[in-house]
MIKETI-443531 format. One line per field, with one value per residue: z, x, y of N, C-alpha, C, O, CB in turn. Coordinates in steps of 0.02 Angstrom, whole numbers. Each point is the difference from the previous one (the first is absolute). Glycine has a CB too. Example, Ala and Ser with C-alpha at 12.3 -4.5 7.8 and 13.67 -1.06 7.14 Angstrom:
<rs>
n_z	[390,-98]
n_x	[660,77]
n_y	[-284,112]
ca_z	[0,3]
ca_x	[-45,42]
ca_y	[59,59]
c_z	[0,37]
c_x	[45,-39]
c_y	[60,55]
o_z	[33,8]
o_x	[52,25]
o_y	[-1,55]
cb_z	[29,-116]
cb_x	[-147,34]
cb_y	[-58,-87]
</rs>
This chain:
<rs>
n_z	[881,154,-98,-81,132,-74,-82,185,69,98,-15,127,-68,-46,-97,-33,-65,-115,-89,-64,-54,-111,-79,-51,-133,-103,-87,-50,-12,-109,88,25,-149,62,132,-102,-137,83,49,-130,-54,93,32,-182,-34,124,-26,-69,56,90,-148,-95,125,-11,-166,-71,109,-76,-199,48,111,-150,138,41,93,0,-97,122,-74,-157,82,105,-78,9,147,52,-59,121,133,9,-41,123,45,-63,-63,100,8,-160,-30,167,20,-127,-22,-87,-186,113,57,-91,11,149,13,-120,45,85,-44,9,-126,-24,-143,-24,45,-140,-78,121,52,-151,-57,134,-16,-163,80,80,-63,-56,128,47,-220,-24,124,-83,-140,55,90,-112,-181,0,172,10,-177,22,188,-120,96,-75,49,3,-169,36,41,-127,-24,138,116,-26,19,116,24,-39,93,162,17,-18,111,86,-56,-24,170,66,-49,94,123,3,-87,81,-70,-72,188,-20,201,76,68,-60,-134,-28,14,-62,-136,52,53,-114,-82,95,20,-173,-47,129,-73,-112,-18,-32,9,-95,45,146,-93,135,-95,-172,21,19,-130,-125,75,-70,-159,-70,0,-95,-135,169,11,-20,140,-19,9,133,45,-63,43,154,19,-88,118,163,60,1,113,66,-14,56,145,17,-20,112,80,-18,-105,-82,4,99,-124,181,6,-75,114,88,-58,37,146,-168,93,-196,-151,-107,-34]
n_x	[-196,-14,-119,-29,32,75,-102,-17,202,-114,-68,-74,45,-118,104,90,-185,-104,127,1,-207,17,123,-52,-154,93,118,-140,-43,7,-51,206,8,32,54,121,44,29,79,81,31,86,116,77,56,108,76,39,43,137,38,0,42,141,61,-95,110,134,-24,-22,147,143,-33,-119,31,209,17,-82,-140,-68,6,-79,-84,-74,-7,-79,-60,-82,-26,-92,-102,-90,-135,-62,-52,-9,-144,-28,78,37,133,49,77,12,-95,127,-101,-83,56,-41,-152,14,53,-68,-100,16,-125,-151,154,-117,133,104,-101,-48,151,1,-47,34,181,-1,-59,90,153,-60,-27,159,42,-24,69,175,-9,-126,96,135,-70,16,-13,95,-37,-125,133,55,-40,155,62,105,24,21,-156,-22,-134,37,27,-142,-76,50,-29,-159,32,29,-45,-141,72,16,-133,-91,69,-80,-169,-49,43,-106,-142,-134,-47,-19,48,113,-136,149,90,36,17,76,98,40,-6,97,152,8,-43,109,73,-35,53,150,11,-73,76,168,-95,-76,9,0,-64,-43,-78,-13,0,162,42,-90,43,115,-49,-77,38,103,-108,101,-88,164,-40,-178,50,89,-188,-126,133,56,-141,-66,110,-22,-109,-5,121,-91,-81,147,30,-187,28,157,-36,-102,-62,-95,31,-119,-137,20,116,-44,-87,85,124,-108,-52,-145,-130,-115,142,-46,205]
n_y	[-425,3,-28,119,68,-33,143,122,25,-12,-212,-48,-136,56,140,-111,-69,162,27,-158,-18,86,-56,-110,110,120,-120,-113,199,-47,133,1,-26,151,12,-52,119,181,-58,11,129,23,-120,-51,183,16,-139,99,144,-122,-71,105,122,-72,2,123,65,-55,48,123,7,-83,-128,2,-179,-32,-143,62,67,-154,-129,98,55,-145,4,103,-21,-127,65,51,-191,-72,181,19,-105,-105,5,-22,-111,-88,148,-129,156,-94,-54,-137,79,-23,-178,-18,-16,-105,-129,8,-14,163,13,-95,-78,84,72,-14,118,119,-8,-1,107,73,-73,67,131,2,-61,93,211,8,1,119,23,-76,118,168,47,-31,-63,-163,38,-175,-58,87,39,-127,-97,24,-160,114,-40,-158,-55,-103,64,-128,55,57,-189,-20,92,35,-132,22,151,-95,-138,131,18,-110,-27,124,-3,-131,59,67,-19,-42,-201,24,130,70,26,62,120,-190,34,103,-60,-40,80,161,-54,-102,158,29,-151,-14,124,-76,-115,22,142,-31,-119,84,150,-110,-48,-103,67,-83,168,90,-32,32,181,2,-92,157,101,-91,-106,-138,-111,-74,-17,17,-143,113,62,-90,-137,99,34,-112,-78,35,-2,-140,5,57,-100,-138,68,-16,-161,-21,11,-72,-150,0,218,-63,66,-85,62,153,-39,-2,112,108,-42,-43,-68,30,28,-40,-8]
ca_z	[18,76,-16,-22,44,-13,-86,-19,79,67,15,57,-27,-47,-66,-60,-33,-23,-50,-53,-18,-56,-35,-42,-42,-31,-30,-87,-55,-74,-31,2,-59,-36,77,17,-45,11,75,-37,-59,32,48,-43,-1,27,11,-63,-4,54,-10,-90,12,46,-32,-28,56,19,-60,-16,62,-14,70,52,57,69,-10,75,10,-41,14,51,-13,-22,55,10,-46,11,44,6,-55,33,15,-34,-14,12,13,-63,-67,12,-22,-29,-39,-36,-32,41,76,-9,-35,48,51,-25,22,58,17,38,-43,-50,-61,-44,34,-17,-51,9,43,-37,-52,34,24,-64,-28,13,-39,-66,15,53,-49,-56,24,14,-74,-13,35,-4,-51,3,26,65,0,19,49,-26,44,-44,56,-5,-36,36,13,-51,4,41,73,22,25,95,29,-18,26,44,34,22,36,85,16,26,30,58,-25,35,72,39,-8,27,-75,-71,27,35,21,64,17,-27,-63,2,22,-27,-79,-3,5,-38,-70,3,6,-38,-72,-11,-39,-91,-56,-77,-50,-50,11,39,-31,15,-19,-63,-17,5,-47,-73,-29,1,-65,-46,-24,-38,-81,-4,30,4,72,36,17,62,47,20,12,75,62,-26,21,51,16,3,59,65,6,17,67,57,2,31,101,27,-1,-58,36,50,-1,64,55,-3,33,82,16,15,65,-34,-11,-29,-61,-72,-41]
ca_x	[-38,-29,-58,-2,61,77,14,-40,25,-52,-60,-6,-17,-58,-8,63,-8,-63,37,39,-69,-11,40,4,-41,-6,40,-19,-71,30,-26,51,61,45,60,55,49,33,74,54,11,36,47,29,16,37,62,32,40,69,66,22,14,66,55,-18,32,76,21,-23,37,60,25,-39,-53,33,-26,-36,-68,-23,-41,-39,-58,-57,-11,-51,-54,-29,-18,-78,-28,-19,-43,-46,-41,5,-64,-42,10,40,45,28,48,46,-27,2,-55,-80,32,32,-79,-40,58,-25,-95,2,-38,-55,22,-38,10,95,33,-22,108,53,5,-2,71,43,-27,31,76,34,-33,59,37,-35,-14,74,48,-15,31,85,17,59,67,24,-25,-95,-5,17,46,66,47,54,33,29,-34,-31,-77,-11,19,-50,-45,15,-18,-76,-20,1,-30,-69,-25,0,-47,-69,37,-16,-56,-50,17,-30,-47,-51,9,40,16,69,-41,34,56,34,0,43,66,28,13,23,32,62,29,66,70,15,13,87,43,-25,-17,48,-19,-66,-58,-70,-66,-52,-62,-26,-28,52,37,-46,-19,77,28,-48,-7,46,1,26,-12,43,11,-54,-32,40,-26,-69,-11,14,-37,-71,40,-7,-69,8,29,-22,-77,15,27,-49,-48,47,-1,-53,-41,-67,-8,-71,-11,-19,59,21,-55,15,61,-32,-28,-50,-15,-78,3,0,79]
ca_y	[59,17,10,61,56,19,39,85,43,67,-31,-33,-60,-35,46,-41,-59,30,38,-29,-38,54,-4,-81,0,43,-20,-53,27,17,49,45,-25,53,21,-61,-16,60,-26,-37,80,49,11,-29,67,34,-59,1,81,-3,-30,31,80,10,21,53,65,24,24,64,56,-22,-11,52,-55,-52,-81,-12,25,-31,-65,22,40,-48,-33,61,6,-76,33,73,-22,-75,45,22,-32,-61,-10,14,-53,-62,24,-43,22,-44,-27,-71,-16,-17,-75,-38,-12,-26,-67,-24,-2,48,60,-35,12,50,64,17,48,65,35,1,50,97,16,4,84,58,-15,8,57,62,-2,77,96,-6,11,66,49,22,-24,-77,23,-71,-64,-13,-46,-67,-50,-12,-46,40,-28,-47,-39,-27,4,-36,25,71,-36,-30,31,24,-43,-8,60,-1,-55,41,34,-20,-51,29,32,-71,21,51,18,2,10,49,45,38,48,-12,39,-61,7,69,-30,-61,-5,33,2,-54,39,34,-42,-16,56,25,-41,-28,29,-12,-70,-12,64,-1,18,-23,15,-1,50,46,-17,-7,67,55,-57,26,92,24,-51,-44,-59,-51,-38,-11,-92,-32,22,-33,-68,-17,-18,-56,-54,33,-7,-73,-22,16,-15,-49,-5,8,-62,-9,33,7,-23,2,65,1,72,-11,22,79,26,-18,41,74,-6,-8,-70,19,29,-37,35]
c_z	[63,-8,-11,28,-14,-81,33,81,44,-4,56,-26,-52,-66,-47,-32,-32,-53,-65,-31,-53,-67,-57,-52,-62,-64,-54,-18,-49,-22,10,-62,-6,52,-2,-74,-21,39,-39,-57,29,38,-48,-32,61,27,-33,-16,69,-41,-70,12,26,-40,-56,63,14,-70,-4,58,0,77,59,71,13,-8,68,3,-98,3,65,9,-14,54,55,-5,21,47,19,-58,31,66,-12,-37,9,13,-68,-49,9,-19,-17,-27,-74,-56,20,63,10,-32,59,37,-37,14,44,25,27,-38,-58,-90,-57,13,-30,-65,20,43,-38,-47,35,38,-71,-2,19,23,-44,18,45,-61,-40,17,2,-87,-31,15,-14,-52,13,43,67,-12,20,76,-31,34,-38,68,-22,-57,43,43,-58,26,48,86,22,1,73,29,-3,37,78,42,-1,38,62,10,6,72,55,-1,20,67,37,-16,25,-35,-43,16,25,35,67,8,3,-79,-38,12,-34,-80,-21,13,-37,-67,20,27,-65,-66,21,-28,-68,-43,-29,-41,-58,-2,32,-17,39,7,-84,-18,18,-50,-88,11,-32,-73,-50,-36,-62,-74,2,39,-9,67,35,-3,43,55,6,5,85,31,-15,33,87,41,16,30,68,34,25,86,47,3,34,83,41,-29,-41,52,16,-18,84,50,-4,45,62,15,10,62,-29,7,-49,-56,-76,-54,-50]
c_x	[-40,-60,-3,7,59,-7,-28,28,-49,-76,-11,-28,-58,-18,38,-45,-84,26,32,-80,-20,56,-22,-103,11,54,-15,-67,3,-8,87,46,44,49,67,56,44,75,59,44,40,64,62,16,39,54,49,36,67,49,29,9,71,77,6,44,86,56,7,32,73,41,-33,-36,60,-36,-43,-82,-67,-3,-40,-48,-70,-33,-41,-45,-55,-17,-85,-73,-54,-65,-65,-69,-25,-68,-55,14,49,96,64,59,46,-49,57,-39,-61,-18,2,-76,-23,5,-10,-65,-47,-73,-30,41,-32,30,81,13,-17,70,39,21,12,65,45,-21,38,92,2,-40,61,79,5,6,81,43,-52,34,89,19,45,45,23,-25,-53,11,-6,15,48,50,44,9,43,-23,-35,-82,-15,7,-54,-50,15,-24,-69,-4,-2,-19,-86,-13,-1,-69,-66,-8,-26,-84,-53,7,-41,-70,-68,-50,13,-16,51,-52,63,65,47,19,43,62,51,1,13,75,42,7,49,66,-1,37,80,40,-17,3,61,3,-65,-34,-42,-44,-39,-40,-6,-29,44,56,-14,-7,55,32,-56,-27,61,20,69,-35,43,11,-40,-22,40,-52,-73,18,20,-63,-49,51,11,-54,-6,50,-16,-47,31,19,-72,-25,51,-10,-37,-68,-54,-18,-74,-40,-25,53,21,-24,26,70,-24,-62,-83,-34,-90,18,8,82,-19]
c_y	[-13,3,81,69,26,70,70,26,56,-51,-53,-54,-7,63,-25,-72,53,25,-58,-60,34,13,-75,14,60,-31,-70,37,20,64,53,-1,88,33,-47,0,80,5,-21,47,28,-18,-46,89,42,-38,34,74,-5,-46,26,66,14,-1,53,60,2,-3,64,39,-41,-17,3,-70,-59,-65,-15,50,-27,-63,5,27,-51,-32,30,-1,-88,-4,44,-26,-61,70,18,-19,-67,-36,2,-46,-55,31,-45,53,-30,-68,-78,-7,-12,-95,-36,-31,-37,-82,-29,-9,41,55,-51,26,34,59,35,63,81,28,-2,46,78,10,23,64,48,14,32,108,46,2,72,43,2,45,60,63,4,-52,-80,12,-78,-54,-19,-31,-82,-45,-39,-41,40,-56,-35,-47,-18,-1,-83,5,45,-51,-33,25,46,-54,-7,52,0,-87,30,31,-14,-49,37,32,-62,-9,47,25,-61,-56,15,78,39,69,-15,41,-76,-18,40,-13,-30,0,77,10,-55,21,43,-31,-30,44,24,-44,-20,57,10,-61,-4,45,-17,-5,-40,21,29,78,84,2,10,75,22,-35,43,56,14,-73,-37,-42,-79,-29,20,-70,18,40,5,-84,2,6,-40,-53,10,23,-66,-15,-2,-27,-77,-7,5,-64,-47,-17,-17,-35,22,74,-16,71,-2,24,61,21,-2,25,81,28,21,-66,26,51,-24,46,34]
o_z	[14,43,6,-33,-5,-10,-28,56,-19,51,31,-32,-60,-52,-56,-57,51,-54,-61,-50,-52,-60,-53,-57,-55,-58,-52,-30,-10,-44,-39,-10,17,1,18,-8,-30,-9,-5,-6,-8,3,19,43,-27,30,22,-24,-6,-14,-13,-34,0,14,-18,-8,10,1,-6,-1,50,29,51,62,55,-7,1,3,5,-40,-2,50,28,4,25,43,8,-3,18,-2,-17,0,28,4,-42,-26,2,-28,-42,20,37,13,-54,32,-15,27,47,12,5,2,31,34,2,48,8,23,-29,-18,-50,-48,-2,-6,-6,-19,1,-12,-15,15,3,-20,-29,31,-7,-24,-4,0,-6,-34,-16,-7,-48,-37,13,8,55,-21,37,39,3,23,47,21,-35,61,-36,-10,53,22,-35,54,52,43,54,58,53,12,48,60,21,53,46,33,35,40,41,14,43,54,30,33,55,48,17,-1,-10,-43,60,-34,22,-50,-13,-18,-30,-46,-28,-30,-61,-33,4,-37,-38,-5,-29,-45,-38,-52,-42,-57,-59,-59,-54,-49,-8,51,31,56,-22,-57,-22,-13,-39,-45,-55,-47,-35,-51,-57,-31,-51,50,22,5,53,12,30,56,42,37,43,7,50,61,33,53,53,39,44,61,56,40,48,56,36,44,56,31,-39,61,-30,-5,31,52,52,37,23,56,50,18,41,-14,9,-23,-15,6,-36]
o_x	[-8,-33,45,16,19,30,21,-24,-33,-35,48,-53,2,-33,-22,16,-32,-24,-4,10,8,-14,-28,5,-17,-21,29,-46,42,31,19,40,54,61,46,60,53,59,48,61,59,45,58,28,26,47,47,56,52,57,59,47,30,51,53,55,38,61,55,-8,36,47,15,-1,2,-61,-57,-55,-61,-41,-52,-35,-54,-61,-47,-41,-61,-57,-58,-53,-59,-62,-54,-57,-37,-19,-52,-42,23,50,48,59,19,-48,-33,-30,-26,-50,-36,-26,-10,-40,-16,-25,-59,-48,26,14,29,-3,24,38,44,40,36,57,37,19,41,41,35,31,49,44,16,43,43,11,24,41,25,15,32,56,19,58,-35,0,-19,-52,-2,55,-22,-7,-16,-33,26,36,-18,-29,-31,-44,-28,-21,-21,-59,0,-1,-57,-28,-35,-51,-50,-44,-38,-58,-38,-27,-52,-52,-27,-35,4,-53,60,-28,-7,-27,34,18,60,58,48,37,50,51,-7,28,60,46,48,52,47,39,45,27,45,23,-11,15,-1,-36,-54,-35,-38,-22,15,10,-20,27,37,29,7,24,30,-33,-2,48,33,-31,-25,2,20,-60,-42,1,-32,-39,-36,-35,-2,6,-45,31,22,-34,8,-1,-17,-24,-4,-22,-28,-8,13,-53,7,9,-27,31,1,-1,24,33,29,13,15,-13,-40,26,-28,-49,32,19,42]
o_y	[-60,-30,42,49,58,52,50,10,49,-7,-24,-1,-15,-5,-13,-14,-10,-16,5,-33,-31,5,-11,22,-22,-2,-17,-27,44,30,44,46,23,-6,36,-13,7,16,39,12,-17,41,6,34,49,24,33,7,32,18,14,22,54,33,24,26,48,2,26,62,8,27,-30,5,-27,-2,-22,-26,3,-21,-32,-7,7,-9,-31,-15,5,-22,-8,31,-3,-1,-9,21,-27,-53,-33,-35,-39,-30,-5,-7,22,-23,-50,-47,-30,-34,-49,-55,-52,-33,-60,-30,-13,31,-48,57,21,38,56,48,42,42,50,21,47,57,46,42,41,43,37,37,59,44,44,50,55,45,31,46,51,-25,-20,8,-35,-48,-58,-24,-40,18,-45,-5,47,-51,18,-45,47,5,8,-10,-8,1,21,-10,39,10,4,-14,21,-10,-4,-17,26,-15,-24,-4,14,1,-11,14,-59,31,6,35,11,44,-46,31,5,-14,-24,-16,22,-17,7,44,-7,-15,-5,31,28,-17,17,19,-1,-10,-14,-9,-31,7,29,-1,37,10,55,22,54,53,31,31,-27,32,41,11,25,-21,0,19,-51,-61,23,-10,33,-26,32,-31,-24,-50,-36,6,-25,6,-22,-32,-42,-3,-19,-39,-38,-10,-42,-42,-21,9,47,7,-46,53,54,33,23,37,49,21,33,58,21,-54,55,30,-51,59,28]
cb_z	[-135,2,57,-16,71,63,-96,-153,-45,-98,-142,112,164,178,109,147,43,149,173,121,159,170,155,209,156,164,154,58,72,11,72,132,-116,-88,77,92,-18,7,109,25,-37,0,115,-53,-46,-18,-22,-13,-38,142,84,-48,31,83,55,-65,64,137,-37,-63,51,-154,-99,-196,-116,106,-75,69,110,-5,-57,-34,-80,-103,-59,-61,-126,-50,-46,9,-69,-10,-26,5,-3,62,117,46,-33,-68,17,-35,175,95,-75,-67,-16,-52,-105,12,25,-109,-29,-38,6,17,51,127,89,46,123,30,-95,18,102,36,-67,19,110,-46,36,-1,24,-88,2,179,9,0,116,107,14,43,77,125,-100,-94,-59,53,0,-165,28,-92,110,-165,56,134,-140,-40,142,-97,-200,-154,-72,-117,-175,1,-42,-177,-127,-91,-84,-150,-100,-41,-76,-148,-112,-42,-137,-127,-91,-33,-107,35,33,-67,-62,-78,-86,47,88,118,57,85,97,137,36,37,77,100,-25,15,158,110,14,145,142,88,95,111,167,63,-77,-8,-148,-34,159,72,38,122,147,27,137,211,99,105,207,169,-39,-81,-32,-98,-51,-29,-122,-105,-43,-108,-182,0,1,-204,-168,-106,-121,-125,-111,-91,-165,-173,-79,-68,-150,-143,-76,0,127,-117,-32,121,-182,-95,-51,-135,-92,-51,-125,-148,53,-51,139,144,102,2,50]
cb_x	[1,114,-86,-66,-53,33,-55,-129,152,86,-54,46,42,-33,3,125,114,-40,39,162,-48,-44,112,99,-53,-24,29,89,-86,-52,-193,-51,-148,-158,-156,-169,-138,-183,-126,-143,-161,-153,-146,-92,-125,-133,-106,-146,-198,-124,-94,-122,-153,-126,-37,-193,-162,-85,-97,-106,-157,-54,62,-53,-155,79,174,204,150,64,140,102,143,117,143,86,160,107,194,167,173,235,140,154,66,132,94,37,-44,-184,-105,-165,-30,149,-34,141,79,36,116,160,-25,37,92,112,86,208,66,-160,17,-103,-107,-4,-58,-190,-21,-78,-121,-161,-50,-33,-144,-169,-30,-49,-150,-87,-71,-85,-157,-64,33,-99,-143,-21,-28,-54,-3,0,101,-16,-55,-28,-68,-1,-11,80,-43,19,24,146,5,67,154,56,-6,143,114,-35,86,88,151,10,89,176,108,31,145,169,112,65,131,148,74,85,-83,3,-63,158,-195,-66,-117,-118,-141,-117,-110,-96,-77,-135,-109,-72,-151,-127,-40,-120,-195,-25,-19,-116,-90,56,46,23,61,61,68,60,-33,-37,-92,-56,-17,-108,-86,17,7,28,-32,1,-101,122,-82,45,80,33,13,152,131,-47,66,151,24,-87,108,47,-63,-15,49,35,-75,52,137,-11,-54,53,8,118,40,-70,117,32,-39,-67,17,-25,-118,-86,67,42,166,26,115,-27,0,-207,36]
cb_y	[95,92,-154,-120,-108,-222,-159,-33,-53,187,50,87,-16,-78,112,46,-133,41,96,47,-3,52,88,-142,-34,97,84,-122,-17,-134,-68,-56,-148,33,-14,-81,-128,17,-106,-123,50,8,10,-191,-64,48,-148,-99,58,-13,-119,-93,-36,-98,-127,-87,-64,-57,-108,-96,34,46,63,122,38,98,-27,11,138,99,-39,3,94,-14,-16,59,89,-29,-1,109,40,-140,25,14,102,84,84,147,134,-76,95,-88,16,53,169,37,85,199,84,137,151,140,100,68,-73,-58,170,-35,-103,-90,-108,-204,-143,-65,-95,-111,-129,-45,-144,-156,-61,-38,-132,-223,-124,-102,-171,-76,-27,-200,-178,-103,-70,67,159,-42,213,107,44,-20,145,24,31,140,-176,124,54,114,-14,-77,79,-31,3,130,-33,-14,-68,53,-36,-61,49,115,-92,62,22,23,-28,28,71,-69,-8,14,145,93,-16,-134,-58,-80,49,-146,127,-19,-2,79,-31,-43,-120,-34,76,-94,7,55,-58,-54,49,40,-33,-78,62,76,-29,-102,17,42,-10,-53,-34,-160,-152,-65,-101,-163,58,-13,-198,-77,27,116,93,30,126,111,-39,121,-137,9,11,133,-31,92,129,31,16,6,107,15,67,80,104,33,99,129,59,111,108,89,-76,-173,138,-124,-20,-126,-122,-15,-80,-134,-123,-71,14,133,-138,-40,107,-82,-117]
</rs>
C-alpha cells in the first residue's frame, strides 16, 4: 500500500492521513464496539441474501440467474460491502477471516467471539427472510458439491480457495481492515473467480457463516463441517504463508505503510 491517499481518492494527502488517523483510532475504541458489530450484522446479511438469494432465485424463475451471474453476484456484493463497511467494522464478513487477523496479530481476540456470532446472525437472519419469502426452495442457496465429488475433495478445495482468499485479503488490507478500492478489488474479485471454477466442486463457500446460516434454516447440517473446518484451516495456511512472505507482522510498520505516524490501533 502507498498510504492513505492511495485508499481516499480526490483527497489531499494531509486530509487523507487525518481521515485514515480517525479511522484507525475509531476502529480500537471499544466504546465503538457495538457500530462494528452492527457493521458486521448487516453486511454479513446482505452477503448471505446474494449468495444464498441467487440459487433461491434461479430456482423460483427455473433458470432465470445462471451459474455465472450467481457466483459473480457475491463477489459484487463483497465489493460494494468493503465500501461500505470497511472503515467501520473492517469488513471481515467472514468468521475465517475474522480468525485469520486474529492469527496474525492484526485483530485483538477478545474481540473474535462478538464477530463471530453477529456474522452467524446475520447468516442465519438473510437465511429466514430467504425460506420466509419463497419457502425451501434450491436448497436455501446451500453450499453443495456435485454428485461424484466426495466430501473430502469438497474439503480441499474449501481448503485451498480460502487459503487464496485470506492470502489475498492480508495482501491488501489495511490491518484487520479491508478499506480501500485496493482491497475492494481484489477481494472482491477473487470471490467471484474462485466461485467460477469451484463452485460445482464444493459451492465456493469460503465462509463458515454463508454456509452454517442457509445449513440451519433448512434443518440440514451433515456437510456443514466441510465448510466450517475448510475455510478455519484455510485461513491458518494463509496466516502461515504471510509470515512466509513477509514475516513477523509490525503494527509500526502498518502505520508507516499507511503514511500514519502517533496513532494508537
Amino acid at each position: 500500500m502507498s498510504g492513505p491517499a492511495h485508499l481516499l481518492p480526490g483527497a489531499t494527502p494531509r486530509l487523507a492521513e487525518e481521515r485514515w488517523s480517525t479511522g484507525l483510532r475509531s476502529f480500537a475504541d471499544p466504546g465503538q464496539e457495538w457500530r462494528r458489530l452492527v457493521a458486521e450484522f448487516v453486511g454479513t446479511f446482505f452477503l448471505v441474501l446474494v449468495a444464498a438469494g441467487a440459487g433461491v432465485a434461479d430456482a423460483v424463475s427455473h433458470g432465470g440467474i445462471g451459474r455465472v451471474a450467481a457466483v459473480v453476484a457475491p463477489g459484487v456484493m463483497v465489493l460494494a460491502l468493503i465500501y461500505t463497511v470497511g472503515e467501520t467494522s473492517g469488513a471481515h464478513l467472514n468468521p475465517a477471516v475474522t480468525i485469520g487477523f486474529s492469527v496474525r496479530g492484526h485483530f485483538p481476540w477478545r474481540r473474535v467471539p462478538g464477530y463471530v456470532v453477529v456474522q452467524l446472525l446475520g447468516a442465519v437472519a438473510a437465511a429466514g427472510l430467504l425460506r420466509a419469502l419463497f419457502g425451501v426452495v434450491g436448497d436455501l442457496g446451500a453450499s453443495t458439491r456435485v454428485r461424484g465429488v466426495s466430501s473430502g475433495t469438497a474439503f480441499v478445495v474449501e481448503v485451498v480457495l480460502t487459503l487464496g482468499l485470506v492470502s489475498v485479503i492480508l495482501g491488501t488490507s489495511s490491518g484487520a481492515r479491508n478499506v480501500g478500492h485496493n482491497a475492494a478489488i481484489a477481494v472482491g474479485g477473487y470471490v467471484a473467480l474462485a466461485g467460477l471454477w469451484a463452485s460445482p466442486l464444493s459451492g465456493a463457500s469460503m465462509n463458515p457463516a454463508r454456509s452454517l446460516g442457509p445449513d440451519l434454516v433448512r434443518g440440514r447440517l451433515s456437510s456443514s463441517w466441510i465448510y466450517l473446518a475448510g475455510p478455519v484451516l484455510g485461513a491458518l495456511l494463509a496466516v502461515g504463508l504471510a509470515w512466509l512472505l513477509r514475516g513477523r507482522p509490525s503494527p509500526a510498520g502498518d502505520l508507516a505503510a499507511q503514511g500514519v505516524s502517533g496513532t494508537g490501533r
